[in-house]
C-alpha positions as CSV (number, residue, x, y, z in Angstrom):
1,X,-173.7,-29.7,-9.9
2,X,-176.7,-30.2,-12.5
3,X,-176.2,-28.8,-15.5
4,X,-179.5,-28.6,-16.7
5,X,-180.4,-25.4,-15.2
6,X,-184.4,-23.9,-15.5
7,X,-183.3,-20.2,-17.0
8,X,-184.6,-17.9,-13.8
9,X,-187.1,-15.8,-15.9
10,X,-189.1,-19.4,-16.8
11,X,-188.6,-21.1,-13.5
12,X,-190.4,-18.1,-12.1
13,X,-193.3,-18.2,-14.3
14,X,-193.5,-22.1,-13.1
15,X,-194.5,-21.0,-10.1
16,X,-196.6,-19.0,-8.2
17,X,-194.7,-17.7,-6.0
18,X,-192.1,-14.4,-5.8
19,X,-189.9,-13.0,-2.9
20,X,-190.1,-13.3,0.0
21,X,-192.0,-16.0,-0.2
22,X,-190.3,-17.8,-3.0
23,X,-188.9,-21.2,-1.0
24,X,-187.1,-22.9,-4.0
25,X,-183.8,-21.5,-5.1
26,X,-183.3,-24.9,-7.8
27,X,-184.2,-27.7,-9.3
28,X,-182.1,-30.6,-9.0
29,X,-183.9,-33.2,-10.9
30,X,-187.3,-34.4,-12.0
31,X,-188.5,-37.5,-12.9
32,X,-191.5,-37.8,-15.2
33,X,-194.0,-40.7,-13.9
34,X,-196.7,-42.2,-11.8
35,X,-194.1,-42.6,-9.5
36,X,-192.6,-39.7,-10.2
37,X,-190.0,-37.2,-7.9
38,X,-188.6,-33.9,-7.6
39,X,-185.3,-32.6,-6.1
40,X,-185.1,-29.3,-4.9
41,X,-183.0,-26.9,-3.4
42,X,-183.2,-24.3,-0.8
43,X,-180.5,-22.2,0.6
44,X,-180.7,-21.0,4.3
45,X,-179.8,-17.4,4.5
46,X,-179.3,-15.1,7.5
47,X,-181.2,-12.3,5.8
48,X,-184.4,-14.0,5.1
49,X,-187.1,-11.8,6.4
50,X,-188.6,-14.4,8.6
51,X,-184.8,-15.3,10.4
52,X,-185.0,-11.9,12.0
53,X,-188.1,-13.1,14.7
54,X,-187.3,-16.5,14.9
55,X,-184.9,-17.3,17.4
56,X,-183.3,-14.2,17.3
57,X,-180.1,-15.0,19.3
58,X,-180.1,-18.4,17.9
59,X,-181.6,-18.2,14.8
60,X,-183.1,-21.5,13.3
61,X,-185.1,-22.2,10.2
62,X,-188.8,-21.9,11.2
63,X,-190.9,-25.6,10.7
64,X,-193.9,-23.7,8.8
65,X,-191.5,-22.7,6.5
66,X,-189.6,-25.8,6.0
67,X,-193.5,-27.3,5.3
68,X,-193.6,-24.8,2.9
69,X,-190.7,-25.8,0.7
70,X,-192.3,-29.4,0.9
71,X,-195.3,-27.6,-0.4
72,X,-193.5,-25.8,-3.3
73,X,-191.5,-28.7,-4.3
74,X,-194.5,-30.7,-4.8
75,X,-196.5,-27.9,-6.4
76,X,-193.3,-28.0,-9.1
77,X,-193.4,-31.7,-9.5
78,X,-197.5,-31.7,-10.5
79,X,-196.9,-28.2,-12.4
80,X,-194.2,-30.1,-14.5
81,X,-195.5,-33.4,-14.9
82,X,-198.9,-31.4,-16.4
83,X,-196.3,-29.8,-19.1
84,X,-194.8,-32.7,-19.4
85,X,-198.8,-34.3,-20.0
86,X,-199.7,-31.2,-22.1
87,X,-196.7,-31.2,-24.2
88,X,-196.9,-35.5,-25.3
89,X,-200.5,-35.1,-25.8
90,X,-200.3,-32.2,-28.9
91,X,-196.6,-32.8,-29.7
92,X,-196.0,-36.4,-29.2
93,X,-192.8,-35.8,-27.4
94,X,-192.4,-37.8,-24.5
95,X,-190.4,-35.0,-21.7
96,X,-189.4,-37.9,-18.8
97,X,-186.9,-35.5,-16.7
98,X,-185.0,-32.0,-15.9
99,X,-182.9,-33.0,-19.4
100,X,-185.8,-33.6,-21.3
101,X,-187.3,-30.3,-20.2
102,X,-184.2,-27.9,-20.1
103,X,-183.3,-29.2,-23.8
104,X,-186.3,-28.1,-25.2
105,X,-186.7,-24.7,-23.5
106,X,-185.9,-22.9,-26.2
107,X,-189.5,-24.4,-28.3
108,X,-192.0,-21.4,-27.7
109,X,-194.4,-24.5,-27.9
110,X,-193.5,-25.7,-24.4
111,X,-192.9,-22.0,-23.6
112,X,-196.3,-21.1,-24.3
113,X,-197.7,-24.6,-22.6
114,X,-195.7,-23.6,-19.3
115,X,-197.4,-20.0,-19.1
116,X,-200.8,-21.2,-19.8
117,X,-200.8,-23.6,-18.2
118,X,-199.5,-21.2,-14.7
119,X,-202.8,-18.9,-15.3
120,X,-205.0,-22.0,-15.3
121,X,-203.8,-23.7,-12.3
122,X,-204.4,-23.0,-8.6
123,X,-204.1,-24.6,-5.5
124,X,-202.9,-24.4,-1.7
125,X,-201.1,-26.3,0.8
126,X,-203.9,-27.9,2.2
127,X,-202.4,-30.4,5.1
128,X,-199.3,-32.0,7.0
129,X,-198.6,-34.5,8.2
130,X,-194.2,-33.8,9.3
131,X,-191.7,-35.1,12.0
132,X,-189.0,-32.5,12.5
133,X,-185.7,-34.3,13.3
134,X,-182.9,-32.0,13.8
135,X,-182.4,-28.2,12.9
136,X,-181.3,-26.2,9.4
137,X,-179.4,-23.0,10.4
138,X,-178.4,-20.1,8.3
139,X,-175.9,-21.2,6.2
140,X,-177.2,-24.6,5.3
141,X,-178.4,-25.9,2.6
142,X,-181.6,-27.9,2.5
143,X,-182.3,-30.4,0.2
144,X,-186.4,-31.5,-0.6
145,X,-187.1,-34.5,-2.3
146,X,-191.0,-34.9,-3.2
147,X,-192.5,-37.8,-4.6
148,X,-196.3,-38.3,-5.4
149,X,-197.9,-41.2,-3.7
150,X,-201.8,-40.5,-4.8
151,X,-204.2,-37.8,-6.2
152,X,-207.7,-37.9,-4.8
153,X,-211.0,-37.6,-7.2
154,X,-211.5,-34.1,-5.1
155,X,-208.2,-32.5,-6.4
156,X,-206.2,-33.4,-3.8
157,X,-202.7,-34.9,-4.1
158,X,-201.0,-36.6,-0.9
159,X,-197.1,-36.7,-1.5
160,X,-194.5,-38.7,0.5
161,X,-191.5,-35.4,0.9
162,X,-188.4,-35.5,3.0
163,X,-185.8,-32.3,3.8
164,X,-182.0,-33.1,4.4
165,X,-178.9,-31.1,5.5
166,X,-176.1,-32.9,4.3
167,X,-177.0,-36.3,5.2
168,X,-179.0,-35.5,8.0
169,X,-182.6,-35.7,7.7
170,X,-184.3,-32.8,9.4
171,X,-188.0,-33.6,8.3
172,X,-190.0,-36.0,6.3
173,X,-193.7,-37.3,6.5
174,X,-197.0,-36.2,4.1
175,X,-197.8,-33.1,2.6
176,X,-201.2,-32.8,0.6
177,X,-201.8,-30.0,-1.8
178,X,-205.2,-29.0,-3.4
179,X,-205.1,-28.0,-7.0
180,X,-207.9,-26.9,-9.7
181,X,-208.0,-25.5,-12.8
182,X,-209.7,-22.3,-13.4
């Protein structure tokens, strides 16, 4: 297991998301880059609001949701590569991944980058573009990776993202997000 761990309290106000519609449980990793990646984690639970409806006598985890991890998971990789932009260019620090970040967690600087930075930032999952190959039940535990392959001049950033269960790969393809800042 990672043991550079976002403290909950901070990884929520990464993201702008909360229950029920919070689809990350962890990060795994981050890489810092213009090819950079994300790793995240989400665990497949029976008592998930949206597991009651689908399926009900064989519940599955629902596609739009799966799409919606990929669009979280990216969301978290631009979020933190901003920080990670924001913090270099008035501390001259270079952050490059999860270790970088966790170990300076406790500096209210980056503390006080990572909440602005939330209430200046917006954006939406804007399109897909996924193949769903096989099925995450309650119980698994999917893993996202998200890697940025281009941002457009219109705020739009196309990522290549992939979901697994174990070794199988259940989805993968294209997610675009829009973003702008406030």
């Amino acid at each position: 297991m990672n043991k550079y761990i976002i403290p909950p309290q901070i990884f929520l106000e990464m993201g702008g998301w909360r229950q029920p519609l919070l689809m990350v449980d962890r990060i795994n990793s981050y890489q810092y880059g213009e090819k950079g990646s994300i790793q995240v984690i989400k665990h497949v639970t029976y008592n998930e609001p949206y597991m009651l409806g689908h399926f009900p006598d064989n519940p599955i985890m629902p596609g739009a949701i799966i799409s919606e991890i990929f669009g979280q998971a990216s969301e978290y990789l631009s979020f933190l590569t901003d920080i990670c932009d924001i913090y270099r260019e008035r501390h001259g620090d270079n952050l490059q991944s999860l270790r970088d970040i966790c170990n300076k967690l406790n500096d209210e600087n980056l503390r006080e980058i990572i909440r602005l930075r939330r209430a200046q930032v917006q954006g939406v999952l804007a399109a897909q573009n996924l193949k769903f190959k096989n099925i995450a039940y309650p119980g698994d535990t999917i893993e996202v990776t998200s890697q940025l392959t281009f941002s457009d001049d219109n705020g739009f950033k196309h990522y290549a993202v992939c979901a697994h269960v174990g070794k199988k790969v259940i989805s993968k393809g294209t997610i675009i997000n829009y973003r702008e800042v406030k």
